[in-house]
PQR file of N, CA, C, O and H, with PARSE charges and radii, in Angstrom:
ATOM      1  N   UNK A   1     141.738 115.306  31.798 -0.4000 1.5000
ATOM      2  CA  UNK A   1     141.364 115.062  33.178 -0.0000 2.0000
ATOM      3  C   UNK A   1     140.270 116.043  33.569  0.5500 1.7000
ATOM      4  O   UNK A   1     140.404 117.176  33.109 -0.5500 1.4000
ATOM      5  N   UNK A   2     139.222 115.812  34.328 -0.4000 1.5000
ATOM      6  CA  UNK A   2     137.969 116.338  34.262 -0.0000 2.0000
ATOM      7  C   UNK A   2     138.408 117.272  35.730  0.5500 1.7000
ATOM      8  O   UNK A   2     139.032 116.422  36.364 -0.5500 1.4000
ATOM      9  H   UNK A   2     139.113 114.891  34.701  0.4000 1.0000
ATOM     10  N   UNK A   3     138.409 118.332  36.439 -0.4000 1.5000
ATOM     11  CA  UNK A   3     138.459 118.872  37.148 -0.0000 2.0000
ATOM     12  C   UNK A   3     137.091 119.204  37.869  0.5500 1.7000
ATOM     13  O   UNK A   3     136.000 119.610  37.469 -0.5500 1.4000
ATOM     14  H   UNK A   3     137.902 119.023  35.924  0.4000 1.0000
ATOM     15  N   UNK A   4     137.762 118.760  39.461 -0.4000 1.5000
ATOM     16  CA  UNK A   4     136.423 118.592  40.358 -0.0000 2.0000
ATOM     17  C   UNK A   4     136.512 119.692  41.289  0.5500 1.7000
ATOM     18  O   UNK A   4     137.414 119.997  42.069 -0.5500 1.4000
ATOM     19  H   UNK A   4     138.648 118.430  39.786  0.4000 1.0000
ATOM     20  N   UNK A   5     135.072 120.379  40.981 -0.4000 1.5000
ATOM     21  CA  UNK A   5     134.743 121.656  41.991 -0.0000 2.0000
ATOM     22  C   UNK A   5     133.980 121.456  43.111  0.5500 1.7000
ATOM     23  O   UNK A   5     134.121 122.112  44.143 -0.5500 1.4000
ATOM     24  H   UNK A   5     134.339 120.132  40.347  0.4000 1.0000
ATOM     25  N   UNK A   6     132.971 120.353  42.917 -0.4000 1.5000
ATOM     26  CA  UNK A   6     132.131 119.830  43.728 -0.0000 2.0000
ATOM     27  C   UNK A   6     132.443 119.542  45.079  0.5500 1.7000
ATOM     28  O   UNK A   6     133.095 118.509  45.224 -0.5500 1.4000
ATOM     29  H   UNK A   6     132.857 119.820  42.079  0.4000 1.0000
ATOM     30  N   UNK A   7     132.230 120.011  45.850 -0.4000 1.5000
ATOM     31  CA  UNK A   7     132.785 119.705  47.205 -0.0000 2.0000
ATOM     32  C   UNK A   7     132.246 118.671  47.937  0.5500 1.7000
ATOM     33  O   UNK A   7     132.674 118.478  49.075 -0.5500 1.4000
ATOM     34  H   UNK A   7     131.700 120.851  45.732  0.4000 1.0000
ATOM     35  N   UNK A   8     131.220 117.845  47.394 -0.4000 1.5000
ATOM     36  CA  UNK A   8     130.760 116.682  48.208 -0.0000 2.0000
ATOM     37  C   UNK A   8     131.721 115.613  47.665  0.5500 1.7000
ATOM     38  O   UNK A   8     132.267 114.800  48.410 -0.5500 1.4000
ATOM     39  H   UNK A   8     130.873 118.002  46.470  0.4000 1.0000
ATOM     40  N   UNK A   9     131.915 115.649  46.261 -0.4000 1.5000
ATOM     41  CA  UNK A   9     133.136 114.637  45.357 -0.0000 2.0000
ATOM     42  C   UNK A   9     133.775 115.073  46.014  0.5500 1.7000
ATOM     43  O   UNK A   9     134.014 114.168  46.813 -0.5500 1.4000
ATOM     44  H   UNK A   9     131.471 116.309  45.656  0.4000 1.0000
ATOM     45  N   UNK A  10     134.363 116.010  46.342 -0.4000 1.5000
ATOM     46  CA  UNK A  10     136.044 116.036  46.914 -0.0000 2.0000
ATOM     47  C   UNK A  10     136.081 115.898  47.739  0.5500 1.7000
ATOM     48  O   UNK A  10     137.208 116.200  48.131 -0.5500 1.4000
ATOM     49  H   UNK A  10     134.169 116.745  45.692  0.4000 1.0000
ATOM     50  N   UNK A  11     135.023 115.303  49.088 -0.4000 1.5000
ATOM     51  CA  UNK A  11     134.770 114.985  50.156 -0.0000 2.0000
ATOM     52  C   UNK A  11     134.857 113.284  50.016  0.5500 1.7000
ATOM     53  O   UNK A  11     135.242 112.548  50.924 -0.5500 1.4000
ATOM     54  H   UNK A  11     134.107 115.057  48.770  0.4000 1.0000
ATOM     55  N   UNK A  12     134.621 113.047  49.306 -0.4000 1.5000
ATOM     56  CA  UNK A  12     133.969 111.306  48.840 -0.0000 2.0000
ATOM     57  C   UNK A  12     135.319 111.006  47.984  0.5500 1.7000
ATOM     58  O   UNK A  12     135.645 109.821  47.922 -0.5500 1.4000
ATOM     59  H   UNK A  12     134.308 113.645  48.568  0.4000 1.0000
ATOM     60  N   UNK A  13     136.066 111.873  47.377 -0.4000 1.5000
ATOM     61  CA  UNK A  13     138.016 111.046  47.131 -0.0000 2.0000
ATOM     62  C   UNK A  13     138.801 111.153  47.665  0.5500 1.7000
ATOM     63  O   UNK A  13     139.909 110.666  47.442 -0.5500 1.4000
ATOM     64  H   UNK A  13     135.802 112.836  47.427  0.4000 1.0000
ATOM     65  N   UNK A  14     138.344 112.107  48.910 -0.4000 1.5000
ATOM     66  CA  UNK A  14     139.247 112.253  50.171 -0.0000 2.0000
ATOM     67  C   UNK A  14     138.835 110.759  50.961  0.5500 1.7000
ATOM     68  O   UNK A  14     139.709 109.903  51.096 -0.5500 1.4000
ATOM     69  H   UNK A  14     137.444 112.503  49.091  0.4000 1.0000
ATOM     70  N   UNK A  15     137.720 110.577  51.363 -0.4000 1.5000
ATOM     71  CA  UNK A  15     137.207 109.124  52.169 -0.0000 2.0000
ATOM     72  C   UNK A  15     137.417 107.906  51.163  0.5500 1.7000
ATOM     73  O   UNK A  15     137.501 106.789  51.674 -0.5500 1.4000
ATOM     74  H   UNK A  15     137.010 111.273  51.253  0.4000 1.0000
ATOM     75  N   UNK A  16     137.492 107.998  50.060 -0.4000 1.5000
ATOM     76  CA  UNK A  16     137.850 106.450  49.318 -0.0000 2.0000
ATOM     77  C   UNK A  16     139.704 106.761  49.457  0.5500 1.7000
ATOM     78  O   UNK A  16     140.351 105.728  49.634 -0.5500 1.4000
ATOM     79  H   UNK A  16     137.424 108.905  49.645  0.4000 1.0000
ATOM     80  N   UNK A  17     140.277 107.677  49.409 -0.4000 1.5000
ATOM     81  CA  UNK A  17     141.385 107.604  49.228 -0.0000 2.0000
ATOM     82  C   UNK A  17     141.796 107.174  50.871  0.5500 1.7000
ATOM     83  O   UNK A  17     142.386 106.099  50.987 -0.5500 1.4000
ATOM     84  H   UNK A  17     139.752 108.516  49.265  0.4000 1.0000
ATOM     85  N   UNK A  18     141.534 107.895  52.035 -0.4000 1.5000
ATOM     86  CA  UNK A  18     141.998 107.403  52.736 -0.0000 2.0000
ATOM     87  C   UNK A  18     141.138 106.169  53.448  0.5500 1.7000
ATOM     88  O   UNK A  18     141.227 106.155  54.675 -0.5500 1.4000
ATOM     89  H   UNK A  18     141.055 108.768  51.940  0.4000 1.0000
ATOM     90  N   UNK A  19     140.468 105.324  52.955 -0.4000 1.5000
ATOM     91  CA  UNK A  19     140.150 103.776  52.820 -0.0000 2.0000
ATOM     92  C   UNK A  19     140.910 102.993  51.713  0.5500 1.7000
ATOM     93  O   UNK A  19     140.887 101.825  51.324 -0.5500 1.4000
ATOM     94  H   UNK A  19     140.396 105.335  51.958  0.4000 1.0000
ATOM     95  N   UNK A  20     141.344 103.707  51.490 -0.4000 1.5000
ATOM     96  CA  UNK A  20     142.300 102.698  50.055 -0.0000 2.0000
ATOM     97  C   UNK A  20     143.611 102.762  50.991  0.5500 1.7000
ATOM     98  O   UNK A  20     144.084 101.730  51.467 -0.5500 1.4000
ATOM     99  H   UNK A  20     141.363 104.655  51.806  0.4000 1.0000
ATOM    100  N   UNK A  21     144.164 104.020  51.226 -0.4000 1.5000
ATOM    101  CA  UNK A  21     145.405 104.018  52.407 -0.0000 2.0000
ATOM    102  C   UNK A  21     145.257 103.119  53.100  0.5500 1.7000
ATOM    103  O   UNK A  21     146.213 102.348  53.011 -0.5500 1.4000
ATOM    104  H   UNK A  21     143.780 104.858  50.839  0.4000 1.0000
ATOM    105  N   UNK A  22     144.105 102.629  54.154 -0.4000 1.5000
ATOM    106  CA  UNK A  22     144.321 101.606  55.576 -0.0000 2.0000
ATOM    107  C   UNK A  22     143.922 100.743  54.760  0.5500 1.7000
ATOM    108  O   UNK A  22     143.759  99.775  55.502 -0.5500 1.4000
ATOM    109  H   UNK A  22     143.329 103.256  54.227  0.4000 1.0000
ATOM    110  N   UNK A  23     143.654 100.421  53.757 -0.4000 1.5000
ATOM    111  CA  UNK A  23     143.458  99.299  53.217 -0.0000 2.0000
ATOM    112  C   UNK A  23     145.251  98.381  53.090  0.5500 1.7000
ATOM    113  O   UNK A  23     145.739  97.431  53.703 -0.5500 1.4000
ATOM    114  H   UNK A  23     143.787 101.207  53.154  0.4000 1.0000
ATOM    115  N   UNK A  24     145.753  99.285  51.976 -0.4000 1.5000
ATOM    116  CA  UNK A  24     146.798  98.771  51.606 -0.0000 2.0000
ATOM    117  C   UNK A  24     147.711  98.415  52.888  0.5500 1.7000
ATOM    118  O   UNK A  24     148.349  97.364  52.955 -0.5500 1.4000
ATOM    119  H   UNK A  24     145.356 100.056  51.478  0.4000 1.0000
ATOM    120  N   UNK A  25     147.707  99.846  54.360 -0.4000 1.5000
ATOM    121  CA  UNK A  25     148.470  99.452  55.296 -0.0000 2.0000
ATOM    122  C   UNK A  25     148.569  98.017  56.075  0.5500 1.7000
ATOM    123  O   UNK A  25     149.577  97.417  56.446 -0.5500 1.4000
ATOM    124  H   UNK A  25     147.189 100.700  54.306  0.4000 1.0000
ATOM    125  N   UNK A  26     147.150  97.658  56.202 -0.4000 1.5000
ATOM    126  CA  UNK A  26     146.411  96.582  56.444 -0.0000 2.0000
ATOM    127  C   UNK A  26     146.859  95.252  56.191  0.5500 1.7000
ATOM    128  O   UNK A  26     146.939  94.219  56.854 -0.5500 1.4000
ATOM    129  H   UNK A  26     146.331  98.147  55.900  0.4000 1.0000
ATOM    130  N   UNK A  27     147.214  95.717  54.636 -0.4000 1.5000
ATOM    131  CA  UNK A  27     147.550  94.631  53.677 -0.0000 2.0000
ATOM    132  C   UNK A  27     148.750  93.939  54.082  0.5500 1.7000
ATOM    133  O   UNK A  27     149.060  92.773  54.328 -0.5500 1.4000
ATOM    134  H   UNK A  27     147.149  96.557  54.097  0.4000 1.0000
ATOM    135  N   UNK A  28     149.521  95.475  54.060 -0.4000 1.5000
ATOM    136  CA  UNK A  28     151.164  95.388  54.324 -0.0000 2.0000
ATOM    137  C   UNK A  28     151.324  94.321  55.717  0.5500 1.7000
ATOM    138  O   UNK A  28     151.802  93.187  55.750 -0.5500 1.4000
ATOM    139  H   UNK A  28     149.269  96.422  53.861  0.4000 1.0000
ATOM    140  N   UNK A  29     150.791  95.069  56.721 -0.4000 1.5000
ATOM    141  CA  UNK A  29     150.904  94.066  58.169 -0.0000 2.0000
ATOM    142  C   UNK A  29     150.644  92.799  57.769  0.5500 1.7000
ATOM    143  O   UNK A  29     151.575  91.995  57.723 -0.5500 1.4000
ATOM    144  H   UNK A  29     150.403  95.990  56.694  0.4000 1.0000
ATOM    145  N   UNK A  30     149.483  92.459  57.456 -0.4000 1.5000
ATOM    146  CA  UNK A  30     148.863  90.969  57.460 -0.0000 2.0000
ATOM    147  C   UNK A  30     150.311  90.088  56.775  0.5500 1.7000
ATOM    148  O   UNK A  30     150.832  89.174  57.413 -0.5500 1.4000
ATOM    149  H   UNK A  30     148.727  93.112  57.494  0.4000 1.0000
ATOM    150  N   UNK A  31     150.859  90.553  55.331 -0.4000 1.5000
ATOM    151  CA  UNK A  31     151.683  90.199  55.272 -0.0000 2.0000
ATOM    152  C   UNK A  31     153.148  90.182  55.424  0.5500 1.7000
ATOM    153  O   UNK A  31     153.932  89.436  54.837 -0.5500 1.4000
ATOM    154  H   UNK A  31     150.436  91.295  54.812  0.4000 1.0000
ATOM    155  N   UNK A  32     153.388  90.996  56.192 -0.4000 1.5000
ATOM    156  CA  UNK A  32     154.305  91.222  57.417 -0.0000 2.0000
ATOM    157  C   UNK A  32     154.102  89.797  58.020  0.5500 1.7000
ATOM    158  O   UNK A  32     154.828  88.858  57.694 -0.5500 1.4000
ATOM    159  H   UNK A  32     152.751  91.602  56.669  0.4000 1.0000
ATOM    160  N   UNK A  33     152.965  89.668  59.018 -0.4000 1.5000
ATOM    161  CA  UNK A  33     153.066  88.678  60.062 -0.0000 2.0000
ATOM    162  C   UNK A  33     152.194  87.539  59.496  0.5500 1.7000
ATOM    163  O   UNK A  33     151.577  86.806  60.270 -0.5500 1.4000
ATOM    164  H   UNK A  33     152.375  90.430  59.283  0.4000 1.0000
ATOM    165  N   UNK A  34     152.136  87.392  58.288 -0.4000 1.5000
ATOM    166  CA  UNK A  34     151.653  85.946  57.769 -0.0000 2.0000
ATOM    167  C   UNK A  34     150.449  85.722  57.761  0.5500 1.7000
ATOM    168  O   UNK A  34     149.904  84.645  57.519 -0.5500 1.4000
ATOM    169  H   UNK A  34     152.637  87.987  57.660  0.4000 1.0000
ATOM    170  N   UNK A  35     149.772  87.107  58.126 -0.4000 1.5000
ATOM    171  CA  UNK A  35     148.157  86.392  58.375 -0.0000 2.0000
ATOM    172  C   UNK A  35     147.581  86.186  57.238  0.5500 1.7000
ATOM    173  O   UNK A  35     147.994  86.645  56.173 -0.5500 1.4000
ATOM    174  H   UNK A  35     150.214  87.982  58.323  0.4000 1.0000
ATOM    175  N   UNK A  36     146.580  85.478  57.377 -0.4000 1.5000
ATOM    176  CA  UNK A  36     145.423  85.181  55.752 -0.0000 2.0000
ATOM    177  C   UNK A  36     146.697  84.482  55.198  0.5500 1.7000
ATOM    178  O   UNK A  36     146.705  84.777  54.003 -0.5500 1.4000
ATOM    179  H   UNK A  36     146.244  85.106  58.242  0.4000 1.0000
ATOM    180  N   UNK A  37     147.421  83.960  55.378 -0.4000 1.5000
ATOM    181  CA  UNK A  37     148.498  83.394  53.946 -0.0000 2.0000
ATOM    182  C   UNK A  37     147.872  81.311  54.453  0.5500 1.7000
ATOM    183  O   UNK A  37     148.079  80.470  55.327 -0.5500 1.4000
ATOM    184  H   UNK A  37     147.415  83.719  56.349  0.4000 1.0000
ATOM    185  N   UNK A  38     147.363  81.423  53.635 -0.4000 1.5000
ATOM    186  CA  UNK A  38     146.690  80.001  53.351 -0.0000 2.0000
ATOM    187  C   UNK A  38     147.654  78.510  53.393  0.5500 1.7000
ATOM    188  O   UNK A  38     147.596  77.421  53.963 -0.5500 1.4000
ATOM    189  H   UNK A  38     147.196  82.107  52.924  0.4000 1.0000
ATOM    190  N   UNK A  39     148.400  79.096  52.581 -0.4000 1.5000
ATOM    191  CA  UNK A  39     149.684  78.487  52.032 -0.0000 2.0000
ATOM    192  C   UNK A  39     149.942  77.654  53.284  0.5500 1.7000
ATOM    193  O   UNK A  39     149.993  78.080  54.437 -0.5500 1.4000
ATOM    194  H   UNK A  39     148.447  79.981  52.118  0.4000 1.0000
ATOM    195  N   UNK A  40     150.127  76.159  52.789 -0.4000 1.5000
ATOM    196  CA  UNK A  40     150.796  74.702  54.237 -0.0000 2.0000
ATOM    197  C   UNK A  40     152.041  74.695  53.288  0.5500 1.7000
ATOM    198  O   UNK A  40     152.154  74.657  52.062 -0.5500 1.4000
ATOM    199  H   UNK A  40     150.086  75.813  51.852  0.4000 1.0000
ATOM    200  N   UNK A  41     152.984  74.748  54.383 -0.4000 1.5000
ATOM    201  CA  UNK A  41     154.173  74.363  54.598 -0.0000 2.0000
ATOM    202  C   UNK A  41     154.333  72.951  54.372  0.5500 1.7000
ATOM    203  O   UNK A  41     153.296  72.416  54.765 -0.5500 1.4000
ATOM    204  H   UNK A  41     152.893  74.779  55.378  0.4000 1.0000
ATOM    205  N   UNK A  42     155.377  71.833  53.792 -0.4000 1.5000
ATOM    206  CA  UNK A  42     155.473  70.678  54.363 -0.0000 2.0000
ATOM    207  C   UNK A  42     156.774  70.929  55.416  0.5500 1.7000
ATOM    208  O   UNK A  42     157.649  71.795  55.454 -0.5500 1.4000
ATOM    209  H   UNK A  42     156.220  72.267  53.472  0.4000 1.0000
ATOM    210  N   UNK A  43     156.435  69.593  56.359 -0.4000 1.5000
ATOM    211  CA  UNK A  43     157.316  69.367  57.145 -0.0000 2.0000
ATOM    212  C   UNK A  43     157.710  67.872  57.477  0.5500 1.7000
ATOM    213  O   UNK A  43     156.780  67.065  57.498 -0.5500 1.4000
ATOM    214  H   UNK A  43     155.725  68.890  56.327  0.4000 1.0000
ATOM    215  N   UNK A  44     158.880  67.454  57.718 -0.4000 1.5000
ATOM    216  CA  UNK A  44     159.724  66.351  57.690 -0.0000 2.0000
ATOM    217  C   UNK A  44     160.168  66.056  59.247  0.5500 1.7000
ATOM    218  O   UNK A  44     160.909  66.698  59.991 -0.5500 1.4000
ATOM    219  H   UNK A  44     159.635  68.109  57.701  0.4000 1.0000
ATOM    220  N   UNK A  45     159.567  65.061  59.417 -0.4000 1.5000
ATOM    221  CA  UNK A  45     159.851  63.947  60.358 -0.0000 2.0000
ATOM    222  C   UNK A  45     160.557  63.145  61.294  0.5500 1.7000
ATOM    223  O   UNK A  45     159.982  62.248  61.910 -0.5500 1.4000
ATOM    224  H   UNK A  45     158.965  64.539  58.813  0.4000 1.0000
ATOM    225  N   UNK A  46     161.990  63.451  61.476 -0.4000 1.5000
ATOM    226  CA  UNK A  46     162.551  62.011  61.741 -0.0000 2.0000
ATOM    227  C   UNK A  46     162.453  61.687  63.135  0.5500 1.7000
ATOM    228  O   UNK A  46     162.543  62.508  64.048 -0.5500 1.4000
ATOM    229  H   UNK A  46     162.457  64.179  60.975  0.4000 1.0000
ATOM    230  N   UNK A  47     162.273  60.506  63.255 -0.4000 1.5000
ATOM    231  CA  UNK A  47     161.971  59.740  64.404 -0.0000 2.0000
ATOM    232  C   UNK A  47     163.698  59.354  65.039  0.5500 1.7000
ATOM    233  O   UNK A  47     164.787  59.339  64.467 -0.5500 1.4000
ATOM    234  H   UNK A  47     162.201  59.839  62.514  0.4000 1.0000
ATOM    235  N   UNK A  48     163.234  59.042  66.640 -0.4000 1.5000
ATOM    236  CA  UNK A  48     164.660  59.244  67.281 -0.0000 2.0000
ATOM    237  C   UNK A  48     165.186  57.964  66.735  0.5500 1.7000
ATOM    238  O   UNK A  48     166.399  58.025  66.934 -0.5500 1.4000
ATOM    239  H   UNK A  48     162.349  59.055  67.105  0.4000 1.0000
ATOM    240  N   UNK A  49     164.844  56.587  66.021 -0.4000 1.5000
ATOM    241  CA  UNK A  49     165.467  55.139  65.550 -0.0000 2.0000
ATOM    242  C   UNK A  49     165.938  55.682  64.137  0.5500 1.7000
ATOM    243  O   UNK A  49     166.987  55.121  63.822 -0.5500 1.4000
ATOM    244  H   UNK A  49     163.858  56.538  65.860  0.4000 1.0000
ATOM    245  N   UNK A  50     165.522  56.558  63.216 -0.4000 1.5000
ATOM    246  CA  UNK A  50     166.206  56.901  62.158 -0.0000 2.0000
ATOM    247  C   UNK A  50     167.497  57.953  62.095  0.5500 1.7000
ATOM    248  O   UNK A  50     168.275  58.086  61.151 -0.5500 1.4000
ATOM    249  H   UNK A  50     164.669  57.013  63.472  0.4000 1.0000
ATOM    250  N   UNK A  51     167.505  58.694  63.426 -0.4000 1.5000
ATOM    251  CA  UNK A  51     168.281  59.176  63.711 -0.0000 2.0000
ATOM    252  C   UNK A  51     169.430  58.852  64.009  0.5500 1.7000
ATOM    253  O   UNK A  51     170.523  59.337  63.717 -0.5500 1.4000
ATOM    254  H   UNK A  51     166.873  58.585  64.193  0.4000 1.0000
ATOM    255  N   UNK A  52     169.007  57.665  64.848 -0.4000 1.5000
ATOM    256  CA  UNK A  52     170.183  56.332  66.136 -0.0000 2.0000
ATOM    257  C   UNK A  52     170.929  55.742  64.384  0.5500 1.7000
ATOM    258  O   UNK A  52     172.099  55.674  64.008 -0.5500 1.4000
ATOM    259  H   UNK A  52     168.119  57.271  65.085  0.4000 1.0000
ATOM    260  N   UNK A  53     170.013  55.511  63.891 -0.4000 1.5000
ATOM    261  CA  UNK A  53     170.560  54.654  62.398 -0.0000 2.0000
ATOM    262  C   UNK A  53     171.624  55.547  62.121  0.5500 1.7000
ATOM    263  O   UNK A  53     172.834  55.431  62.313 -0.5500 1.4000
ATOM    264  H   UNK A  53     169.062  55.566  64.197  0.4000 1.0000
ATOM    265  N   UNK A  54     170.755  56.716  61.496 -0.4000 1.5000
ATOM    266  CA  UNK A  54     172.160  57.797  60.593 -0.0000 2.0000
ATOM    267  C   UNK A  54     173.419  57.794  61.258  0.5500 1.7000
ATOM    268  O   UNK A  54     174.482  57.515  60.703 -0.5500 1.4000
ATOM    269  H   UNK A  54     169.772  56.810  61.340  0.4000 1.0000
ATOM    270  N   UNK A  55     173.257  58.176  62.705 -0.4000 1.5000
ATOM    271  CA  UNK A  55     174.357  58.548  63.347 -0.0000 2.0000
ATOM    272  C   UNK A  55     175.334  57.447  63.918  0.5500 1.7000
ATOM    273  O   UNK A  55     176.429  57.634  64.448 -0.5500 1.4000
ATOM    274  H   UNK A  55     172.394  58.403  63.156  0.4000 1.0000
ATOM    275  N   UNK A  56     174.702  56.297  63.693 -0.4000 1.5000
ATOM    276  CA  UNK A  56     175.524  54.966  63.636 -0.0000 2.0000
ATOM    277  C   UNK A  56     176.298  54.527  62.021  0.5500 1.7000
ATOM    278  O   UNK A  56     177.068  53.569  61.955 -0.5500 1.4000
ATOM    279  H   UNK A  56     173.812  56.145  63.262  0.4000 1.0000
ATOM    280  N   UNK A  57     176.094  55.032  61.297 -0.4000 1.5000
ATOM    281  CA  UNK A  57     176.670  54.614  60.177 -0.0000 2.0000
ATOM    282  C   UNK A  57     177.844  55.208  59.861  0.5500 1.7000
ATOM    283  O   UNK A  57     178.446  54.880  58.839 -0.5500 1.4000
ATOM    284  H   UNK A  57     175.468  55.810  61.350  0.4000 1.0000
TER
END
């Protein structure tokens, strides 16, 4: 492992690291509350005469 003295690098993996942090937090929420999720659901139908049917039989 190469050891960093440079203080502008250790300035610049401090700022990618904490952009990688709100990145991932980011991430976490969105999919928390579903956002960006592309993904269609199907959904099913029944009308109130198929209903009257079932519940008559």
């Amino acid at each position: 492992m190469k050891t960093v003295t440079d203080v502008n690098t250790v300035n610049q993996l401090l700022t990618y690291s904490k952009q990688a942090e709100a990145g991932i937090h980011q991430k976490a929420i969105q999919m928390l509350l579903g956002v960006g999720n592309n993904k269609k659901q199907d959904s099913l139908s029944i009308s109130d005469a198929a209903r009257a049917f079932q519940s008559n039989q």
